[in-house]
N, C-alpha and C positions, 0 to 999 in steps of 0.2 A: 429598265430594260425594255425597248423595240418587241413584241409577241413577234415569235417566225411566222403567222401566218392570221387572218382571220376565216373563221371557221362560223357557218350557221347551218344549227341543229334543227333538225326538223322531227318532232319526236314527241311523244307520249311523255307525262312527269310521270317519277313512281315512285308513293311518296315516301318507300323505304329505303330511297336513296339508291339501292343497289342496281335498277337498270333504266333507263330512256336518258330523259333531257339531264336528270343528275348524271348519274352515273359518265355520260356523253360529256357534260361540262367538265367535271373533274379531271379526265382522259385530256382533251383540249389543253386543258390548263397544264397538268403535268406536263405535258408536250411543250411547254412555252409558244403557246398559243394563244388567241383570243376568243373564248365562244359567247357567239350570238344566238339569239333563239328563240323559235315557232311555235310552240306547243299547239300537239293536236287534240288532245285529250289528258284528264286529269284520274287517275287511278288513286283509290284507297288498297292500299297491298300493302302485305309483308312476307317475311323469304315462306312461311305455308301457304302462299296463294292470293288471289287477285278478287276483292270483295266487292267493287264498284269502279263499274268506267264510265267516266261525264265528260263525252263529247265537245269539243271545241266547234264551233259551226265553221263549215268551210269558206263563208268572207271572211269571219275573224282571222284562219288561218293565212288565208292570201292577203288581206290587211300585213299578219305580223311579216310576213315574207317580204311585200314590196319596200312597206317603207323601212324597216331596220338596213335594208338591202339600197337602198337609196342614200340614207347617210353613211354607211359604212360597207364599203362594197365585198361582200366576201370572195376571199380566194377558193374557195371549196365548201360545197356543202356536202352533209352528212343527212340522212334521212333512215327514220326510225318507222315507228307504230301508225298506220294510219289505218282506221279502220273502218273506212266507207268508202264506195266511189266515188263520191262527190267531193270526199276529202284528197284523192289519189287527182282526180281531174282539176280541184283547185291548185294544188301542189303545181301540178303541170304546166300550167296555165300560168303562175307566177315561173317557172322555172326556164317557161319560156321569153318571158318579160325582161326578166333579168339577168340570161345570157352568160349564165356561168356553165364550165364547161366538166369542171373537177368534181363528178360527182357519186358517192358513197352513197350505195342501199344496202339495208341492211332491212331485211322483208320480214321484219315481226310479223308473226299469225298466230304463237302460242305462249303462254307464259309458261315459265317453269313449273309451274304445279300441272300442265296441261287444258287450263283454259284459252277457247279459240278467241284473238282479241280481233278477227279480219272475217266480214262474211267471203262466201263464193263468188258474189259478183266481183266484189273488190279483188279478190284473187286475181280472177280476169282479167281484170283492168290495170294492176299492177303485173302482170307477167305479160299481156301483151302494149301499154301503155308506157310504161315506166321504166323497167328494168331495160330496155333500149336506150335511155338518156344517160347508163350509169356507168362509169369506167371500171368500177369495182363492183361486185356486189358480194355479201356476207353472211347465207343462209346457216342454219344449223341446218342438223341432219333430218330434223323433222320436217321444216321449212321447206329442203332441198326435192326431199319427198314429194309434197304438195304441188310445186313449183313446175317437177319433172313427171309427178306419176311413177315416182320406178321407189319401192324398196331396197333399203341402202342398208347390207349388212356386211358387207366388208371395203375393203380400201378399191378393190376392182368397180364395185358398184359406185362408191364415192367419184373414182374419174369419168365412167358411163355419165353418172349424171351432171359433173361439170361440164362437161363435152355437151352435152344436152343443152345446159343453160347457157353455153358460149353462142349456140344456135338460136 
């Protein structure tokens, strides 16, 4: 079977399977899809919480970008965990290189147990950097908060703040 689509994940591993580059692949795959993939960082977690994050250096990252993206040209990329500037700016940099237009953020800054995985600067640089290249983007509510500055407690505040981040 032909995959409908190739798909490269740009994303944090988590090695309990449940969220980034797994979790991202599995979804692909179900999809009948192809996913290819960046890793920005390596996590030891499980579903109580997030025990170590190790950093992927931002050439590795724009390494894995270009050349996977050179033999196998993705039709959409998907973008996870990035938790540095330099890793948001390398991201960039390759995504501008290789000219793909279909692209999915999804702006991890907190793990489910509530640890922060994105400093402030990265914040930054992802809300005014990034989230401009993205035709979609996929915050949770706490995310969305960060993102927009506005407290979201009901469905009114939920559209204030889409309407914010369309801006």
């Amino acid at each position: 079977m032909k995959p409908k689509s190739k798909i490269l994940i740009i994303a944090g591993s988590d090695s309990s399977g449940g969220a980034g580059i797994q979790a991202d692949i599995k979804t692909v795959t179900a999809l009948g899809s192809y996913a290819m993939t960046a890793i920005t960082a390596i996590t030891s977690q499980n579903t109580t919480g997030v025990k170590t994050i190790v950093p992927i250096s931002p050439k590795e990252i724009f390494n894995q970008i270009i050349f996977t993206s050179k033999d196998i040209k993705p039709d959409a990329i998907k973008i996870g965990m990035m938790h540095s500037t330099k890793v948001i700016n390398s991201v960039i940099k390759s995504l501008d290189s290789i000219k793909i237009k279909k692209i999915v953020l999804d702006p991890v800054m907190i793990a489910k147990g509530g640890v922060k995985l994105i400093d402030d600067k990265a914040i930054r640089s992802l809300k005014f950097k990034l989230i401009k290249k993205a035709i979609l983007i996929t915050p949770n509510i706490p995310e969305a908060e960060i993102l927009t500055k506005i407290k979201i407690r009901n469905k009114k505040d939920m559209i204030f703040a889409a309407y914010k981040l369309l801006k």
